[in-house]
Backbone as JSON Lines, residues from 0, in Angstrom:
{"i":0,"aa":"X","n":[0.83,-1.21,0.0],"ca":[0.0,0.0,0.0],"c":[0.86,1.25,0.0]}
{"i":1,"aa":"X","n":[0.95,1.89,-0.99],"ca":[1.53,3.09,-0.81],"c":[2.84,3.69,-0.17]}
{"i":2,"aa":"X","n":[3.61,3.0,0.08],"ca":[4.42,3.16,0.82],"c":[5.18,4.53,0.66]}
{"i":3,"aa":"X","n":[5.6,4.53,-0.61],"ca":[6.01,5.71,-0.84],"c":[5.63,7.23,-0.41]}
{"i":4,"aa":"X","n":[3.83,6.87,-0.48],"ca":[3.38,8.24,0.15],"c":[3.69,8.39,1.19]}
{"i":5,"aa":"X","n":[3.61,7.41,2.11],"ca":[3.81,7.26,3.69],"c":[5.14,8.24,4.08]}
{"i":6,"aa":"X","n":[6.24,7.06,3.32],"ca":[7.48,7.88,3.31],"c":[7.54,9.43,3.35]}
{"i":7,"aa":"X","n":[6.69,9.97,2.44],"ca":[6.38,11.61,2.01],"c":[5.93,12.04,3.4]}
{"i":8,"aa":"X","n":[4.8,12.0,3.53],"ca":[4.29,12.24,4.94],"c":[4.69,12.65,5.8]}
{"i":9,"aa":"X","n":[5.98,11.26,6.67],"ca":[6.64,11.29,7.51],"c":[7.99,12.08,7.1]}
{"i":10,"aa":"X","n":[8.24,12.18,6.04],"ca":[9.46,13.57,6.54],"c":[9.14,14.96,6.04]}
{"i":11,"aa":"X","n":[7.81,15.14,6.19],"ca":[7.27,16.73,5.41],"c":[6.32,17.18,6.17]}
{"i":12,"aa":"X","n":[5.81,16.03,7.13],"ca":[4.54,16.61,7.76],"c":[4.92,17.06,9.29]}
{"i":13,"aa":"X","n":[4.0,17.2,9.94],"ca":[3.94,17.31,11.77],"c":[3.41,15.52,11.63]}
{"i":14,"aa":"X","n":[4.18,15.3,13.07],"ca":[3.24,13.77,13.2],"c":[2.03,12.96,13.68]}
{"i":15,"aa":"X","n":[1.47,14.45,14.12],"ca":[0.21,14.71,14.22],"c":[-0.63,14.54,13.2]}
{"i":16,"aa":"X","n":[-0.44,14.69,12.15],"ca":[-1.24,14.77,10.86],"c":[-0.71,12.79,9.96]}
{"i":17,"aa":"X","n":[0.34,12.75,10.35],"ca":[0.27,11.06,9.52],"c":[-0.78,10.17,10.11]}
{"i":18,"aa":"X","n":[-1.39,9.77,11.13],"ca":[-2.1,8.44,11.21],"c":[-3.56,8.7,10.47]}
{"i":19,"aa":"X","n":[-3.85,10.36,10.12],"ca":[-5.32,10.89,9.63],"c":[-5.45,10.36,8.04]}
{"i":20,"aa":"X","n":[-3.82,10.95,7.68],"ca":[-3.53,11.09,6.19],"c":[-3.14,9.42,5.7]}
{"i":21,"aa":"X","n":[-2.92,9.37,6.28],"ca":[-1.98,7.56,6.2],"c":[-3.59,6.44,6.09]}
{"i":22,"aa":"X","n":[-4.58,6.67,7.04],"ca":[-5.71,6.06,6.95],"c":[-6.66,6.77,5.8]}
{"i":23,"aa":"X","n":[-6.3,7.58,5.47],"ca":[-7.33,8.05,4.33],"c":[-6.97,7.89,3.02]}
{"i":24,"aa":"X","n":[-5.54,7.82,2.68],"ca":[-4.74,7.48,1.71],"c":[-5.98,5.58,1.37]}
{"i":25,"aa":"X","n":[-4.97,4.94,2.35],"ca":[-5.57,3.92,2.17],"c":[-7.21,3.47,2.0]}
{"i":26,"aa":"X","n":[-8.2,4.63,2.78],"ca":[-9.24,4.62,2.23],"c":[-9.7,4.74,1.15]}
{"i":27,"aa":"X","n":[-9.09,5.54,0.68],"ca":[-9.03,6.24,-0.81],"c":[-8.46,4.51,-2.2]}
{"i":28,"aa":"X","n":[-7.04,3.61,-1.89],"ca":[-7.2,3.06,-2.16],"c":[-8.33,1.64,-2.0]}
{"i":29,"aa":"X","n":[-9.1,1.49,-1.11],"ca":[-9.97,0.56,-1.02],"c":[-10.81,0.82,-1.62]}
{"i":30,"aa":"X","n":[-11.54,2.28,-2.06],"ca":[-12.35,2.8,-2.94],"c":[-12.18,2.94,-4.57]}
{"i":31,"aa":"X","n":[-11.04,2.48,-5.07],"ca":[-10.59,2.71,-6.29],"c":[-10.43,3.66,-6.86]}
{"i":32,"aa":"X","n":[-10.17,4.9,-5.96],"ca":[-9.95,6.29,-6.03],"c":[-9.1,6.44,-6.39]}
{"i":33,"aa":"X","n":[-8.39,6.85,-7.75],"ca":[-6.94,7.38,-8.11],"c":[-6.63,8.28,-7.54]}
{"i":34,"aa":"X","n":[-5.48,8.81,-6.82],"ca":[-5.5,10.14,-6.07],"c":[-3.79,10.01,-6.44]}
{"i":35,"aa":"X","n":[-3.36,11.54,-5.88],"ca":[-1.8,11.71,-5.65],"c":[-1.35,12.61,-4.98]}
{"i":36,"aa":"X","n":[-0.48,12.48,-4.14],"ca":[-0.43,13.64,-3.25],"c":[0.84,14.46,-3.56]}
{"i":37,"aa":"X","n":[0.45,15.48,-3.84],"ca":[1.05,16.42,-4.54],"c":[1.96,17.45,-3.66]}
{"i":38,"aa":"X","n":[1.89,17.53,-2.57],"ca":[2.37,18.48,-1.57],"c":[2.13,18.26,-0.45]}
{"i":39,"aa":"X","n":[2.89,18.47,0.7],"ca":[2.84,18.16,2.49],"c":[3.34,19.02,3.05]}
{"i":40,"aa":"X","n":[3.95,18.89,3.95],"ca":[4.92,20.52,4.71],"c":[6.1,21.33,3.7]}
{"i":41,"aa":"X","n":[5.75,22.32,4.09],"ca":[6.63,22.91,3.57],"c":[7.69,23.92,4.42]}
{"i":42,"aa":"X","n":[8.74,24.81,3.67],"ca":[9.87,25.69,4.16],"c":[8.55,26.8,4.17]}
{"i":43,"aa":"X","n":[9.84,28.06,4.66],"ca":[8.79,29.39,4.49],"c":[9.5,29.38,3.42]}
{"i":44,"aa":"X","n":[10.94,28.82,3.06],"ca":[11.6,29.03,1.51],"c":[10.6,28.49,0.33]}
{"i":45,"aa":"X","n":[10.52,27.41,0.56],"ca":[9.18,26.76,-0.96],"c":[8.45,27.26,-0.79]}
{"i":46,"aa":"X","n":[7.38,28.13,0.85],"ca":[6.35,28.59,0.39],"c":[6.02,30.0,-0.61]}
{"i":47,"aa":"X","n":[7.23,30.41,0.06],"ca":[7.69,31.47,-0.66],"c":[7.65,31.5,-2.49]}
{"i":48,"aa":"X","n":[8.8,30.76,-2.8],"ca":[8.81,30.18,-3.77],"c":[7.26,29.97,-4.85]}
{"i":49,"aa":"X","n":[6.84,29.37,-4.19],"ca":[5.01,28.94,-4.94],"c":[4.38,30.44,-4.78]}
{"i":50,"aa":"X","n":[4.57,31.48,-3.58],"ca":[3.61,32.25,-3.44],"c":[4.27,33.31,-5.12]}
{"i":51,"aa":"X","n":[5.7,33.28,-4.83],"ca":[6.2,34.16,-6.02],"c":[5.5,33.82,-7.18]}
{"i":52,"aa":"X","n":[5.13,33.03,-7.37],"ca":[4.85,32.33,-8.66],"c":[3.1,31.57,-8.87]}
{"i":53,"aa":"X","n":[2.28,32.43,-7.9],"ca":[1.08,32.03,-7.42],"c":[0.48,32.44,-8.68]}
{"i":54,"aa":"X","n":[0.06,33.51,-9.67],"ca":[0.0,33.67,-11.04],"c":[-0.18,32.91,-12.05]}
{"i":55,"aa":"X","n":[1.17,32.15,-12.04],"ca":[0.84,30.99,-12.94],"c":[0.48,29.08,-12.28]}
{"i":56,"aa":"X","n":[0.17,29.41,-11.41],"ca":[-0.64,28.44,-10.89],"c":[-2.04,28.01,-10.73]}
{"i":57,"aa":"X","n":[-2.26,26.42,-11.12],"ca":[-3.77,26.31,-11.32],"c":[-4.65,26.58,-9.4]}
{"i":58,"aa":"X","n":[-3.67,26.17,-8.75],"ca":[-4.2,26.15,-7.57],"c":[-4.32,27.85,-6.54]}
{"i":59,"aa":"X","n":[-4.95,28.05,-5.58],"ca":[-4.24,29.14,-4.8],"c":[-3.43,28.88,-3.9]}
{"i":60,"aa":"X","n":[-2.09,29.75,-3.64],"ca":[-1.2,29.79,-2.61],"c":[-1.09,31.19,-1.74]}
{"i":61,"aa":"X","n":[-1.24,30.5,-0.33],"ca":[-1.29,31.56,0.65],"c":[-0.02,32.13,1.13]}
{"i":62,"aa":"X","n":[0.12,33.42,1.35],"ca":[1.69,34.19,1.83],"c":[2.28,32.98,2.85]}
{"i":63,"aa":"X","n":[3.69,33.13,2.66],"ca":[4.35,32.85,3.47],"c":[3.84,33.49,4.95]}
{"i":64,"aa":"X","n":[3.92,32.21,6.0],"ca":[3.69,32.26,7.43],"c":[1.78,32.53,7.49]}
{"i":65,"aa":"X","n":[1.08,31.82,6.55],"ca":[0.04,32.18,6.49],"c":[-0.67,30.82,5.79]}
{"i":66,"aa":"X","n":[0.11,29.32,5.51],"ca":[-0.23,28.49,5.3],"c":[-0.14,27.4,6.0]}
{"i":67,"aa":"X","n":[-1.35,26.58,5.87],"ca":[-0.62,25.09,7.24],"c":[0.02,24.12,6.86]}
{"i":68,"aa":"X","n":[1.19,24.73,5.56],"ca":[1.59,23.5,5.04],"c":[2.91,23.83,5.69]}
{"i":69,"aa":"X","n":[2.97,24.65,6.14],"ca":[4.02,25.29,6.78],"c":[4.35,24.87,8.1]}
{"i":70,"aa":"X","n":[3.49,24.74,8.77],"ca":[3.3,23.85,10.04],"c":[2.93,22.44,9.86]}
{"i":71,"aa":"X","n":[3.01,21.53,9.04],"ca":[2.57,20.35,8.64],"c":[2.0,19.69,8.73]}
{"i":72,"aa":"X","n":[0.46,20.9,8.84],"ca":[-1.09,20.02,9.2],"c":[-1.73,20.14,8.3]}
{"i":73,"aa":"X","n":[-1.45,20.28,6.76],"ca":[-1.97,20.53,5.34],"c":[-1.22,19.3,4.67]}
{"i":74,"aa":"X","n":[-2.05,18.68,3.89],"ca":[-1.39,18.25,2.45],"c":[-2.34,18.4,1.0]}
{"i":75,"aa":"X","n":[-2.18,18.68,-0.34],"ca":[-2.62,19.0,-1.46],"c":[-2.34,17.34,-1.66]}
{"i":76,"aa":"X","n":[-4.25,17.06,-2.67],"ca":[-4.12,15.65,-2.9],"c":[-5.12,15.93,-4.07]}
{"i":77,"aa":"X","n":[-4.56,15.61,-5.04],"ca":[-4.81,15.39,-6.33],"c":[-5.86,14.22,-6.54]}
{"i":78,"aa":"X","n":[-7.26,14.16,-7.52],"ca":[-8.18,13.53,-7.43],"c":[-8.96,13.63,-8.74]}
{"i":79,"aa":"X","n":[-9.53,12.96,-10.03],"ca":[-10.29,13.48,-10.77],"c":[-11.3,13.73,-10.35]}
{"i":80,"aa":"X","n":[-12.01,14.53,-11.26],"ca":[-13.23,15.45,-10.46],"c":[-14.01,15.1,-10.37]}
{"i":81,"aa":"X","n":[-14.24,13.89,-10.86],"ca":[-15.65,13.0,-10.88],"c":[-15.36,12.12,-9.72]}
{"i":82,"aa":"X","n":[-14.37,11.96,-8.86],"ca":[-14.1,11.58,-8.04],"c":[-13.87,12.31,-6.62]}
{"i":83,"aa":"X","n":[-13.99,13.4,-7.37],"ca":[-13.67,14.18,-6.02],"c":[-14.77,14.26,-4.73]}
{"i":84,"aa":"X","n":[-15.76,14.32,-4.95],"ca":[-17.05,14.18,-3.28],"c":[-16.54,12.96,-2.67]}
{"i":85,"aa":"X","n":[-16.56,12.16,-3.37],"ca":[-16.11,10.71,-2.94],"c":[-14.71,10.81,-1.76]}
{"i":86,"aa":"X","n":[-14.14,11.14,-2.64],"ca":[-12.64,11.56,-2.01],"c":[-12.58,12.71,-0.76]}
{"i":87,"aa":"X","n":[-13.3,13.89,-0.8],"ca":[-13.68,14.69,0.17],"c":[-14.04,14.13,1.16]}
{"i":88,"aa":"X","n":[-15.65,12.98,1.07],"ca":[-15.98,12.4,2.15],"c":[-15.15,11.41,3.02]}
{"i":89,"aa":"X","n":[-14.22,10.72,2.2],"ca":[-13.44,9.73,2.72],"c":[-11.74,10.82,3.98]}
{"i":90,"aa":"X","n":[-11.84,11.8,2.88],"ca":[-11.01,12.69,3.78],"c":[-11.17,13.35,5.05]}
{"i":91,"aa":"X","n":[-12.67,13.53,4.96],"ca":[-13.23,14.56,5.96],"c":[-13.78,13.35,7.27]}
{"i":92,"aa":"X","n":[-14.31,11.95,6.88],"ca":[-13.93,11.37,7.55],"c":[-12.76,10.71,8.64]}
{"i":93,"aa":"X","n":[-11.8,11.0,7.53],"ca":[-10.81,11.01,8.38],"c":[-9.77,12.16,9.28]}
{"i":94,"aa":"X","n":[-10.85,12.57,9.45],"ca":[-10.53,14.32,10.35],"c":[-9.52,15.24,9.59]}
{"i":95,"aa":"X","n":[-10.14,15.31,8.19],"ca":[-9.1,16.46,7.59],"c":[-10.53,17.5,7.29]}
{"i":96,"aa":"X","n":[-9.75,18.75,7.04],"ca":[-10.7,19.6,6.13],"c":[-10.79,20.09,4.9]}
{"i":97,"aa":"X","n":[-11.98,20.8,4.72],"ca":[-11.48,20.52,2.69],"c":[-12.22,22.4,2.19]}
{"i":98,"aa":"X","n":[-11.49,22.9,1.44],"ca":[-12.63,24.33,0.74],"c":[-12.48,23.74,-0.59]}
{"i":99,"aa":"X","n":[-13.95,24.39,-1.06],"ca":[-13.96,24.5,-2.34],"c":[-12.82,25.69,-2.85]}
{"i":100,"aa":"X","n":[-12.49,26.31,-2.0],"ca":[-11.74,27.62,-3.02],"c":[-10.19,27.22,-3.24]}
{"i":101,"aa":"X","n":[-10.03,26.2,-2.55],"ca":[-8.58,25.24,-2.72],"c":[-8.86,23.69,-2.84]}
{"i":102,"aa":"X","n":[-9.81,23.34,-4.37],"ca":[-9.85,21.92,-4.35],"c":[-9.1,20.4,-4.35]}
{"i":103,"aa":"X","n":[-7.78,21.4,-4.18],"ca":[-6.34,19.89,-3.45],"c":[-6.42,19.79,-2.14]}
{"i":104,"aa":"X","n":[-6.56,21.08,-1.69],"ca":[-6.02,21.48,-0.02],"c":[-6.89,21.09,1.09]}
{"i":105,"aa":"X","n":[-6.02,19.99,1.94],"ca":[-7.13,19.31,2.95],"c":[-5.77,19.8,4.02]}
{"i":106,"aa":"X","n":[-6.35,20.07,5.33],"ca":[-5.99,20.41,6.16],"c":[-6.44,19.47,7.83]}
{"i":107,"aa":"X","n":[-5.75,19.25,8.75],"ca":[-5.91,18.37,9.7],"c":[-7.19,19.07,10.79]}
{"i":108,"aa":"X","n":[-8.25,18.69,10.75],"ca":[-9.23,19.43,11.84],"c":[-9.26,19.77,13.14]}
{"i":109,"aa":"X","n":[-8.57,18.89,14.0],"ca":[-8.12,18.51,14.84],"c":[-7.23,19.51,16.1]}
{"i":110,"aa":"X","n":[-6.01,20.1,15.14],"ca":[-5.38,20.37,16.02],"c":[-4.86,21.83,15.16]}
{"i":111,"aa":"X","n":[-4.43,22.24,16.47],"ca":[-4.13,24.08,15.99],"c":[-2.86,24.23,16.38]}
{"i":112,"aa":"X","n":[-2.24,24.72,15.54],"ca":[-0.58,24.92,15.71],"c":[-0.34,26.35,14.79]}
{"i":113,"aa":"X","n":[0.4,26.66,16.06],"ca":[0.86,28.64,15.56],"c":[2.13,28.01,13.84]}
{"i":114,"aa":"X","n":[2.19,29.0,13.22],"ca":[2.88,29.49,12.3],"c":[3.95,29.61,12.52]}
């Protein structure tokens, strides 16, 4: 199962956020959900980086010290769109959160950690 993502996870995230993401991953495969996870914690350097360059991006990126990928209770997870409620519910089940105005960006519900 996935191992590789796992791997991702655990050196990008808080470890607070792997047993949510790690069980929903795998939910996601029991469902035949193609998914990919595209992003996990980040620097304020990469966030930086993406925010410079937020323009030509399909997604939105929030200022540096103003995202939770930054604190590593966010990960961006890639999904076709006809798949995506499916995938939301299986996420949000597993105590993440989801906006429509960032349809990769699931975030950990759970727990609150400063910037």
């Amino acid at each position: 199962r996935m191992i590789s993502t796992v791997q991702i996870l655990e050196s990008r995230t808080c470890p607070e956020l792997h047993p949510f993401v790690q069980e929903a991953l795998f939910a996601l495969d029991d469902a035949s959900i193609p998914h990919r996870l595209t992003s996990t914690g980040r620097s304020y350097v990469d966030q930086l980086r993406l925010y410079r360059t937020r323009k030509k991006r399909r997604y939105p990126v929030a200022r540096p010290g103003h995202s939770k990928h930054q604190t590593g209770l966010a990960v961006d997870l890639v999904v076709f769109k006809r798949y995506r409620k499916s995938a939301v519910q299986i996420m949000q089940e597993n105590g993440m959160i989801w906006s429509k105005k960032d349809p990769v960006h699931f975030e950990l519900a759970m727990v609150e950690k400063e910037l």
